[in-house]
N, CA, C and O atoms as CSV, one atom per row, in Angstrom:
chain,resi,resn,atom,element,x,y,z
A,1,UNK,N,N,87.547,100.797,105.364
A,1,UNK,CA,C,87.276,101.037,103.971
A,1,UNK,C,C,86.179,102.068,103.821
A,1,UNK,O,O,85.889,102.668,102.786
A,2,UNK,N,N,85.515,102.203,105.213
A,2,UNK,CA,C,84.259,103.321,104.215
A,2,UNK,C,C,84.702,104.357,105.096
A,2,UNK,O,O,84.106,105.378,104.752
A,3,UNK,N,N,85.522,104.615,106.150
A,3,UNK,CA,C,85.583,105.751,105.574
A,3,UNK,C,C,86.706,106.403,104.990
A,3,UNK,O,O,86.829,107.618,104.834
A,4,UNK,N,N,87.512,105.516,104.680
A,4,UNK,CA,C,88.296,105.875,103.348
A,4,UNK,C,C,88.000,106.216,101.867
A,4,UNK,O,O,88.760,106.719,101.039
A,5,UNK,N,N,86.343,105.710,101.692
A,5,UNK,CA,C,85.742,105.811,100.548
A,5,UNK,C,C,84.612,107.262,101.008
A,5,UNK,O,O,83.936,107.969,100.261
A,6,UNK,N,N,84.748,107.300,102.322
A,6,UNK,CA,C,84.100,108.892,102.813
A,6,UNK,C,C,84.644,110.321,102.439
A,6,UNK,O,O,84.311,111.362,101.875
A,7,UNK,N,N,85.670,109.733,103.093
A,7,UNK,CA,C,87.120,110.730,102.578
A,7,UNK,C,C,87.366,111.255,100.999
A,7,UNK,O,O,87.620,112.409,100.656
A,8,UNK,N,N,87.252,110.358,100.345
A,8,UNK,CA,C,87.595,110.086,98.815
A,8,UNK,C,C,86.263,110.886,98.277
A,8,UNK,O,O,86.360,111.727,97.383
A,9,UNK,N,N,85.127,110.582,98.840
A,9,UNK,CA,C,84.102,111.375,98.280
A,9,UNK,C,C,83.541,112.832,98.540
A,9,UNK,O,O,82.943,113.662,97.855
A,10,UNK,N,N,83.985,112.768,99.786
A,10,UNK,CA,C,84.134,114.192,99.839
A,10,UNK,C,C,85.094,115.155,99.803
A,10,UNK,O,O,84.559,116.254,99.661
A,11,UNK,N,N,86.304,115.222,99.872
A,11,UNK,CA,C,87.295,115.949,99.266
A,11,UNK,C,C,87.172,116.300,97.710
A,11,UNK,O,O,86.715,115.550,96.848
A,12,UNK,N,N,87.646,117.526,97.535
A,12,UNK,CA,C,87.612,117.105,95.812
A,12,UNK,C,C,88.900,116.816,95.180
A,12,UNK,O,O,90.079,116.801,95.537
A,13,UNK,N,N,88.204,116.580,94.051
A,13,UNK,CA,C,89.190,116.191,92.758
A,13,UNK,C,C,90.508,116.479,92.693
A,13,UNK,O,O,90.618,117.705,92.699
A,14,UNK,N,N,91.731,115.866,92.623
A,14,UNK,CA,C,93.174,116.596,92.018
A,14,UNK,C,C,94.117,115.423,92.612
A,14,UNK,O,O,93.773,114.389,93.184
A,15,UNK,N,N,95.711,116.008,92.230
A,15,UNK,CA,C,96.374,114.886,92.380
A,15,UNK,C,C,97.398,115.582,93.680
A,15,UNK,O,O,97.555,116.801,93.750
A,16,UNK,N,N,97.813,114.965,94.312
A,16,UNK,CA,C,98.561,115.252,95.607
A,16,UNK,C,C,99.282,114.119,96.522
A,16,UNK,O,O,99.349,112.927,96.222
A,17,UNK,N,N,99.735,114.638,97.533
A,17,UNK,CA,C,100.364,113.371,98.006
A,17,UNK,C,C,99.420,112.538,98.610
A,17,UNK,O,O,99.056,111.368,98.487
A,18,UNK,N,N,99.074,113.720,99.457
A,18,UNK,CA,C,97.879,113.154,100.029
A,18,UNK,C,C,96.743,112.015,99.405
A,18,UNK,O,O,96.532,110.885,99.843
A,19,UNK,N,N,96.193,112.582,98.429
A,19,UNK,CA,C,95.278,111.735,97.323
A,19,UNK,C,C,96.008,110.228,97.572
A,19,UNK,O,O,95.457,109.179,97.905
A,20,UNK,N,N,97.200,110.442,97.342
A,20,UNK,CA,C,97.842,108.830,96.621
A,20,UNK,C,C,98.082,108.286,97.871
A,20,UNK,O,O,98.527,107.139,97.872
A,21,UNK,N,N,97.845,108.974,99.220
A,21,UNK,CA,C,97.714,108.041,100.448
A,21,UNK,C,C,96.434,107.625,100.937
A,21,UNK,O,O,96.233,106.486,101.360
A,22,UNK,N,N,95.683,108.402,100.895
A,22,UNK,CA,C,94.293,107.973,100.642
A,22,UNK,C,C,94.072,106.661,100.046
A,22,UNK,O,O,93.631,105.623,100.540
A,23,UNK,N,N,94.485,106.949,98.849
A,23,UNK,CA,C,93.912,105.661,97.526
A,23,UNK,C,C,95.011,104.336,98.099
A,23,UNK,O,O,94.868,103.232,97.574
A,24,UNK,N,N,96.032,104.515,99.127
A,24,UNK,CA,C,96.791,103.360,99.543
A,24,UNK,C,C,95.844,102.955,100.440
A,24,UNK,O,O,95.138,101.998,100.121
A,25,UNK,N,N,95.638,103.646,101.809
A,25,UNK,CA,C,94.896,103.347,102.399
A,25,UNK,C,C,93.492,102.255,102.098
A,25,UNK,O,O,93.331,101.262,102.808
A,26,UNK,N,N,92.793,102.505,101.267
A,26,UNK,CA,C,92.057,102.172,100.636
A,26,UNK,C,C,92.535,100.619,99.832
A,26,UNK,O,O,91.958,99.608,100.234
A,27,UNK,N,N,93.256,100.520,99.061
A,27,UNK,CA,C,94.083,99.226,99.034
A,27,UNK,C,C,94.441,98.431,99.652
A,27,UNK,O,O,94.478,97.224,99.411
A,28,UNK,N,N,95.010,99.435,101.247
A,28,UNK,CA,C,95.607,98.207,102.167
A,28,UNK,C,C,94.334,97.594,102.668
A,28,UNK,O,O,94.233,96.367,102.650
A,29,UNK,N,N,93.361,98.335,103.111
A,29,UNK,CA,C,92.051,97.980,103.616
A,29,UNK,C,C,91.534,96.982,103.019
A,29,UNK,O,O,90.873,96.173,103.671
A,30,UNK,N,N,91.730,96.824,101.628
A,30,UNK,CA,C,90.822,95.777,100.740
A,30,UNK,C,C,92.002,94.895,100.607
A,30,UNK,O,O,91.908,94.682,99.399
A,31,UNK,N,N,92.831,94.366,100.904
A,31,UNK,CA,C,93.760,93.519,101.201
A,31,UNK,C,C,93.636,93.009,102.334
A,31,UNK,O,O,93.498,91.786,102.299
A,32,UNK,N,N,93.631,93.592,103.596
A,32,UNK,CA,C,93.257,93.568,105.201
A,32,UNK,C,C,91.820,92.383,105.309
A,32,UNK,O,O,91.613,91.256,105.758
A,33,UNK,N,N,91.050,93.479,104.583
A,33,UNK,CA,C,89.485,92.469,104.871
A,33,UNK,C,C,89.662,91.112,103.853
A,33,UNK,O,O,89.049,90.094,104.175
A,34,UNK,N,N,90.341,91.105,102.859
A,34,UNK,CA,C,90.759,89.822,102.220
A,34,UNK,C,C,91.295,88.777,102.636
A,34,UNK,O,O,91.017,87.640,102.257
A,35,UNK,N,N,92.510,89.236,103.858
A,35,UNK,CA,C,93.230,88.139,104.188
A,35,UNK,C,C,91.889,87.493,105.558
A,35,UNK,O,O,91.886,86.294,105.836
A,36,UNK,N,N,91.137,88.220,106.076
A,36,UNK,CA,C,90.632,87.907,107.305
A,36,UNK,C,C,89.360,86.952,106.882
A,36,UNK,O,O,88.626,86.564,107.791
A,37,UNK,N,N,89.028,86.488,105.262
A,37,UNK,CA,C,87.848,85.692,104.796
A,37,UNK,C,C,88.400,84.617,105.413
A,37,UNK,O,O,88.095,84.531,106.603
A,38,UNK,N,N,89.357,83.481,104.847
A,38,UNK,CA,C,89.880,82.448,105.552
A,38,UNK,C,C,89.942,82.389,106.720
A,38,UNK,O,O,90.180,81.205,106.960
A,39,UNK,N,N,89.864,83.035,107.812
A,39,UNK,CA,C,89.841,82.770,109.299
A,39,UNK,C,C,88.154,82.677,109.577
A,39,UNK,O,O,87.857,82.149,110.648
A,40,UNK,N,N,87.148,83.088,108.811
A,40,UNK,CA,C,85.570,82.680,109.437
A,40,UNK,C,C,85.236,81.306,108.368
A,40,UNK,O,O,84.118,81.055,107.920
A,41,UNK,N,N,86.166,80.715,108.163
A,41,UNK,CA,C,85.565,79.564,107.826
A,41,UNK,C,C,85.255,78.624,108.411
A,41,UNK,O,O,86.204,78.223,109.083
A,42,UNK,N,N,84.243,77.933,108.535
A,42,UNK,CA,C,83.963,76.936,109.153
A,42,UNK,C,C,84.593,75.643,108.576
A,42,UNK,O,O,84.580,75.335,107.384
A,43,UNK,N,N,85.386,74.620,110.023
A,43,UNK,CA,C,85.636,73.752,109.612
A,43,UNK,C,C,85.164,72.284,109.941
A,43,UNK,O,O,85.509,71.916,111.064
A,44,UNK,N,N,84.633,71.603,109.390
A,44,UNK,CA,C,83.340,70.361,109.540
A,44,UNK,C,C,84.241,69.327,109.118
A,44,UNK,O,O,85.042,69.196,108.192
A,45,UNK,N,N,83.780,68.498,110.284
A,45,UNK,CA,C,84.647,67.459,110.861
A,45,UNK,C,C,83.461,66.250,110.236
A,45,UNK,O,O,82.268,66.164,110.526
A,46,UNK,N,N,84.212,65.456,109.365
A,46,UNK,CA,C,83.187,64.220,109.336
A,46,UNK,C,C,83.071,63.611,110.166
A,46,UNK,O,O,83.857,63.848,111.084
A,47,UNK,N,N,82.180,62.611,110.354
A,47,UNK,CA,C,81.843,61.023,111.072
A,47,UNK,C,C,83.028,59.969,110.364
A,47,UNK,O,O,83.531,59.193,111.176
A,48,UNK,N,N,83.319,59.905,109.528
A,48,UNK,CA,C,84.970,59.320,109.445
A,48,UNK,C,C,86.283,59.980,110.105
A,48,UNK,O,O,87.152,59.256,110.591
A,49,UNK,N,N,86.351,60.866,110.104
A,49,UNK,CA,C,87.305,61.578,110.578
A,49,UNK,C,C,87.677,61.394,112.206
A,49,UNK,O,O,88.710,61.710,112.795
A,50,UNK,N,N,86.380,60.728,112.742
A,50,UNK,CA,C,87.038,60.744,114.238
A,50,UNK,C,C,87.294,59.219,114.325
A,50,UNK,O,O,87.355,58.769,115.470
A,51,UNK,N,N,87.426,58.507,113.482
A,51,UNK,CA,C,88.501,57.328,113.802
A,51,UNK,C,C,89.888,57.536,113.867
A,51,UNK,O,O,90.735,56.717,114.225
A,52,UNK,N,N,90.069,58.777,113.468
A,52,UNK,CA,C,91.765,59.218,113.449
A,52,UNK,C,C,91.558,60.617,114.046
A,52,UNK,O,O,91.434,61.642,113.376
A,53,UNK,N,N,91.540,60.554,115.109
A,53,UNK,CA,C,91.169,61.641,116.335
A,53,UNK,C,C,92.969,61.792,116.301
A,53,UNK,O,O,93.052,62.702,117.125
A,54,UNK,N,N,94.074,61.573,115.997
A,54,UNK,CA,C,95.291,62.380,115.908
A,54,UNK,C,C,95.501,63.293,114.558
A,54,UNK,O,O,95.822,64.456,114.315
A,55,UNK,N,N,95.197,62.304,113.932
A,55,UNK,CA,C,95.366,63.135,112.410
A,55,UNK,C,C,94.552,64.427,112.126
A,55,UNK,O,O,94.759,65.389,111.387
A,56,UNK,N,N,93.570,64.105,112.965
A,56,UNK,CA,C,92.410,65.177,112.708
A,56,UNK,C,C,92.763,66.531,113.167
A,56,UNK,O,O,92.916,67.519,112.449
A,57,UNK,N,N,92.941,66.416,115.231
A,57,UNK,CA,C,93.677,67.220,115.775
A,57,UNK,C,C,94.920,67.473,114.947
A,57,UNK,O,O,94.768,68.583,114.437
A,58,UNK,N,N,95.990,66.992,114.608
A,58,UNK,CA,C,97.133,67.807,114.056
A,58,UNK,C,C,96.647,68.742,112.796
A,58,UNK,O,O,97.360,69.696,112.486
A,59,UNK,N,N,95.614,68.515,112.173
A,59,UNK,CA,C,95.377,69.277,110.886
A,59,UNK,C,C,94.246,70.094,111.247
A,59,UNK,O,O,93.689,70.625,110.286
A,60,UNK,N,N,93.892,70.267,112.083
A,60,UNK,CA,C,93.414,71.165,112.788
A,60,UNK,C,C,94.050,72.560,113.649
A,60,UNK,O,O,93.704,73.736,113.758
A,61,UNK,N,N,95.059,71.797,114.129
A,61,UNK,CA,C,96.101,72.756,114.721
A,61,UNK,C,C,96.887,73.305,113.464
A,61,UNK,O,O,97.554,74.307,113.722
A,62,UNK,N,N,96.943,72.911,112.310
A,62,UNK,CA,C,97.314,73.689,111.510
A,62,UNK,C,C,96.862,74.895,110.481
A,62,UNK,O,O,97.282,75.891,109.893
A,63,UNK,N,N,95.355,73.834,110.758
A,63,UNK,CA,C,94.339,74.837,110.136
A,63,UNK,C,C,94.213,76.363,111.387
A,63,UNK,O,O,94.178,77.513,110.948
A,64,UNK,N,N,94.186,76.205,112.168
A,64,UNK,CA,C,94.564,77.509,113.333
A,64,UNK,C,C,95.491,78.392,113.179
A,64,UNK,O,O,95.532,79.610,113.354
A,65,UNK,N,N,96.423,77.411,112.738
A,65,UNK,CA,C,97.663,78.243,112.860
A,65,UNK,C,C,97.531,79.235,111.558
A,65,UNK,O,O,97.396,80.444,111.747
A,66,UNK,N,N,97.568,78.778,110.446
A,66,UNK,CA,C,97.130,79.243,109.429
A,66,UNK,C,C,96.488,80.568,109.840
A,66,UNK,O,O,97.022,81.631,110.158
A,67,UNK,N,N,95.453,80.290,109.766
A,67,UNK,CA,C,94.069,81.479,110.180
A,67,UNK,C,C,94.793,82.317,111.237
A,67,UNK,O,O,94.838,83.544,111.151
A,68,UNK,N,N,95.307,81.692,112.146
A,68,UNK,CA,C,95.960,82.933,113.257
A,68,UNK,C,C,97.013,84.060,112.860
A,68,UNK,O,O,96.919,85.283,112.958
A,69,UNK,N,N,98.153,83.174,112.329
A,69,UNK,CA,C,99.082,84.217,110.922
A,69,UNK,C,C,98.468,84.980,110.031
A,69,UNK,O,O,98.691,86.144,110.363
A,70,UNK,N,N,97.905,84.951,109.211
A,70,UNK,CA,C,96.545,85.550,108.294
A,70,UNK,C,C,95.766,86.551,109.299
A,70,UNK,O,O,95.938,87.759,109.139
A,71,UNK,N,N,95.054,86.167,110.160
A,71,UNK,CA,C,94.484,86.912,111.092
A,71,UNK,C,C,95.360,88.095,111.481
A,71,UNK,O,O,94.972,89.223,111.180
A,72,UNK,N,N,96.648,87.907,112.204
A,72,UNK,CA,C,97.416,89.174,112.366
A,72,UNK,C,C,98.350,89.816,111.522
A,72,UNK,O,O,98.695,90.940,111.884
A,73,UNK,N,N,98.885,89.322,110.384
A,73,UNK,CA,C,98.839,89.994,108.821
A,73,UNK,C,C,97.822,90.922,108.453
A,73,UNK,O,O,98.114,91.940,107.825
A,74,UNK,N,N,96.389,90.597,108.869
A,74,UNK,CA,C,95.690,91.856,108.534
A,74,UNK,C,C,95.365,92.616,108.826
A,74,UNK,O,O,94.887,93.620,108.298
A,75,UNK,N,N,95.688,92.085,110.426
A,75,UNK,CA,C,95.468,93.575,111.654
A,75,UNK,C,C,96.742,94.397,111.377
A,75,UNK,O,O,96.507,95.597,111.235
A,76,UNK,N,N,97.660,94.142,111.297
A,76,UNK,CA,C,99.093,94.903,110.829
A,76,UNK,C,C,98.714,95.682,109.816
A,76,UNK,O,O,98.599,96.847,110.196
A,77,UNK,N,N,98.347,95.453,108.107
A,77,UNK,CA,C,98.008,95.963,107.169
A,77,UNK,C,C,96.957,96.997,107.825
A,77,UNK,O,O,97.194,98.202,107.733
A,78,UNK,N,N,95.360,96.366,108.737
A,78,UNK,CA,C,94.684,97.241,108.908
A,78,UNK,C,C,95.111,98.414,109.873
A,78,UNK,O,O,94.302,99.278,110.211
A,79,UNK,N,N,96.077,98.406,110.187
A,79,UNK,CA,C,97.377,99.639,111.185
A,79,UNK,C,C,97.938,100.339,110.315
A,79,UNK,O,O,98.245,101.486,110.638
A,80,UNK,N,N,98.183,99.951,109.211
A,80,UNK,CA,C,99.104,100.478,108.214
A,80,UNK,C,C,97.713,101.384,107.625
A,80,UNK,O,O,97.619,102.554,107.995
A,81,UNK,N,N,96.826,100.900,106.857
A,81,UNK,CA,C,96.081,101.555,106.658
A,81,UNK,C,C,95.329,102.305,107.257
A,81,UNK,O,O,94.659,102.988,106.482
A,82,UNK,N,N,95.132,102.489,108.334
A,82,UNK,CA,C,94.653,103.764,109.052
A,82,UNK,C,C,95.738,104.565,109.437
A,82,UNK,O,O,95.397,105.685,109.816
A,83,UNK,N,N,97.200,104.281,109.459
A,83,UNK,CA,C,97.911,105.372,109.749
A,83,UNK,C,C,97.555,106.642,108.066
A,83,UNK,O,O,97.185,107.803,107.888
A,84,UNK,N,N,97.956,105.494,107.250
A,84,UNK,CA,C,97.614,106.413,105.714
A,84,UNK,C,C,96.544,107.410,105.775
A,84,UNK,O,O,96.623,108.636,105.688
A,85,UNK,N,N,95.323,106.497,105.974
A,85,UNK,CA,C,94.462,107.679,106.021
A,85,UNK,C,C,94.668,108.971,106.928
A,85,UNK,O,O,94.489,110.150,106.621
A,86,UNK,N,N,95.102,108.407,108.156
A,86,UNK,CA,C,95.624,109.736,108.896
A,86,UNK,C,C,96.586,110.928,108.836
A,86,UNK,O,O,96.617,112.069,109.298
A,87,UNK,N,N,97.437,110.076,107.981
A,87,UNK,CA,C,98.550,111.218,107.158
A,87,UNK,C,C,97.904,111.828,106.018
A,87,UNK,O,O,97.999,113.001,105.657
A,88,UNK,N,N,97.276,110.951,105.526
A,88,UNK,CA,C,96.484,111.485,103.970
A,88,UNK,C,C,95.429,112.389,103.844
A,88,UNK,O,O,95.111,112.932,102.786
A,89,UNK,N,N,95.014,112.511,104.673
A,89,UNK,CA,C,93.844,113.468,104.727
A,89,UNK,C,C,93.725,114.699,105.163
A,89,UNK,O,O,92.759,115.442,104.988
A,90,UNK,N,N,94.815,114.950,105.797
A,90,UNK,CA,C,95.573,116.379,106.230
A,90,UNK,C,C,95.916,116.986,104.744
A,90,UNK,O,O,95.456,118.001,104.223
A,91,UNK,N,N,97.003,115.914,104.153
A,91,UNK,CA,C,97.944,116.364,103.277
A,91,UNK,C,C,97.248,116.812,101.939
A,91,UNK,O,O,97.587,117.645,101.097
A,92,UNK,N,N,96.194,116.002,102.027
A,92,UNK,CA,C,94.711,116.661,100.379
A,92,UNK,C,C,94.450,117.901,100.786
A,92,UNK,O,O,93.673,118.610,100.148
C-alpha cells in the first residue's frame, strides 16, 4: 500500500489505464491487509474450557483453519496487487 500511495503521489494528475491500475492495486492491497486482521488474533482459552479438552481442540482446529484460508486469500490478492502496480506504472 505505500508504495502504491508513492506512486500515486508522485506521478501526476490525469486519467489513463494505467492510473485505474494503480488505484486497483491500491484496493486490492487494502482488502489484502483486511483479510490478514483475523489471523493475529489472539485466542484465550478459559479455565472452563479445559474440562472439554475435545471440544476445545476441535474449535480450535477450526479457528486455524479459518485464519489459514483468509491468510492465503490475501497473499493471492497481495500477488494480484503488485502485479497491478507493475503493469500500472509503466502504463501512467
Amino acid at each position: 500500500m505505500a508504495a502504491t500511495s508513492i506512486v500515486l503521489s508522485v506521478v501526476p494528475d490525469g486519467t489513463s489505464v494505467g492510473n485505474g491500475l494503480i488505484i486497483a492495486a491500491l484496493a486490492t492491497s487494502g482488502v489484502s491487509s483486511m483479510l490478514c486482521l483475523p489471523v493475529v488474533w489472539v485466542q484465550w482459552t478459559d479455565t472452563d474450557e479445559f474440562d472439554q479438552t475435545e471440544d476445545s481442540f476441535n474449535r480450535l482446529l477450526m479457528i486455524r483453519n479459518r485464519r489459514t484460508v483468509s491468510y492465503r486469500v490475501a497473499w493471492a490478492i497481495a500477488h494480484l496487487a503488485a502485479l497491478l502496480l507493475i503493469v500500472g506504472t509503466p502504463l501512467h
